[in-house]
C-alpha positions in Angstrom: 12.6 -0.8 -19.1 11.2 2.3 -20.6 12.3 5.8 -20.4 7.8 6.5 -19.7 8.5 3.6 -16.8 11.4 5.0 -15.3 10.3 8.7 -15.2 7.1 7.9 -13.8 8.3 6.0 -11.1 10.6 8.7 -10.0 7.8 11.0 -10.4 5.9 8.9 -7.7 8.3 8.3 -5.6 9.0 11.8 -4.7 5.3 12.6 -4.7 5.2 9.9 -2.3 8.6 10.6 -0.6 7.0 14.4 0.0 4.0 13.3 1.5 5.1 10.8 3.8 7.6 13.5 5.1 4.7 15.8 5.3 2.8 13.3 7.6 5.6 12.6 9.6 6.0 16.3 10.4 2.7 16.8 10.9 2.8 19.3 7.8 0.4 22.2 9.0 -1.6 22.3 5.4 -1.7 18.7 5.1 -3.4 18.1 8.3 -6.0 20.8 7.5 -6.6 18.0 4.8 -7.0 15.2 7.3 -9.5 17.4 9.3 -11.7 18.0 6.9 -12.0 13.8 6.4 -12.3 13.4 10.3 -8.6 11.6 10.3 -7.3 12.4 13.2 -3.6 14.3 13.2 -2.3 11.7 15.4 -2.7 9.3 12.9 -0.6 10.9 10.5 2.9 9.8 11.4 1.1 6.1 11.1 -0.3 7.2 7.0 3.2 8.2 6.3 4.6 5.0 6.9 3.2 2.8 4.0 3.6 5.9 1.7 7.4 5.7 2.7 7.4 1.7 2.2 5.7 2.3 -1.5 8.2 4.5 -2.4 11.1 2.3 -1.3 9.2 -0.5 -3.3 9.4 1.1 -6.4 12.9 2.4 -6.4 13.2 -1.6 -5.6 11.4 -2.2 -8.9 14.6 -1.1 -10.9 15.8 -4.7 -9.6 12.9 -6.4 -8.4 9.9 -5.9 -10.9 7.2 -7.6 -8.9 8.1 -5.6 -5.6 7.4 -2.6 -7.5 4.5 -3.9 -8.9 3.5 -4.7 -5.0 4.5 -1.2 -4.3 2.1 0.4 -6.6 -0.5 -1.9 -6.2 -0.5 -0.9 -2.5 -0.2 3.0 -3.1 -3.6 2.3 -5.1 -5.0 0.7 -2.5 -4.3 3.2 -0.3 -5.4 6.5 -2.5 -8.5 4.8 -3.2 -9.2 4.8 1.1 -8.1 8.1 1.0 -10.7 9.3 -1.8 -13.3 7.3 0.0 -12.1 8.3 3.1 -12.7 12.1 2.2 -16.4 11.2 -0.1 -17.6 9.4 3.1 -17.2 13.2 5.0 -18.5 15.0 2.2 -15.2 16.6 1.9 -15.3 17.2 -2.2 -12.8 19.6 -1.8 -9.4 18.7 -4.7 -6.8 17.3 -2.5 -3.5 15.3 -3.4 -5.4 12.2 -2.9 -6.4 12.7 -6.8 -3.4 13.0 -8.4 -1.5 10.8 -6.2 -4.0 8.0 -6.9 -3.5 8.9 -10.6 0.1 8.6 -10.5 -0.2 5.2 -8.6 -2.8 3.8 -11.3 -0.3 4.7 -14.2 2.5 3.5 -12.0 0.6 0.1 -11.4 -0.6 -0.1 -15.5 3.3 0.6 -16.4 4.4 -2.2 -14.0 2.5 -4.5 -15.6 3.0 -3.9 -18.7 6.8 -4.4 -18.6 
């Protein structure tokens, strides 16, 4: 395990640890966000849940490589909907959808490197 591996996982689980919190308190500037894609804020206590789940995964990783592997793959997945998600709308505007998909990519490369 490499010092790059194990920084950037903490690095993305506390981006992901913030914004699942964020969701799940309805975080004022983050649903501003999810109104300009035409998510409705209802729905964010229910998007903070698999970023919350990721993040758990990849602290798993320390022990259980392909869980965090799993994780990151998911947290992909999911930043890719949200881009889309935000593209479909028109909504160009730079969001944390960009770098949080950027940290999951490296995340995921890492992973399967090891």
């Amino acid at each position: 395990m490499t010092l790059a591996f194990v920084l950037l996982v903490l690095v993305t689980v506390s981006a992901n640890v913030f914004s699942a919190v964020c969701d799940f308190v309805r975080y004022e500037k983050v649903a501003v966000g999810m109104d300009a894609a035409g998510v409705p804020r209802s729905w964010m206590p229910a998007l903070g849940v698999p970023k919350a789940a990721a993040a758990l995964g990849l602290v798993a990783a320390f022990w259980i490589p392909p869980l965090g592997t799993a994780a990151a793959a998911g947290l992909v997945v999911f930043y890719l909907c949200a881009v889309a998600t935000h593209l479909r709308v028109r909504d160009y505007s730079f969001g944390f959808q960009y770098p949080f998909l950027v940290l999951a990519v490296a995340t995921l490369l890492l992973s399967l490197a090891r």
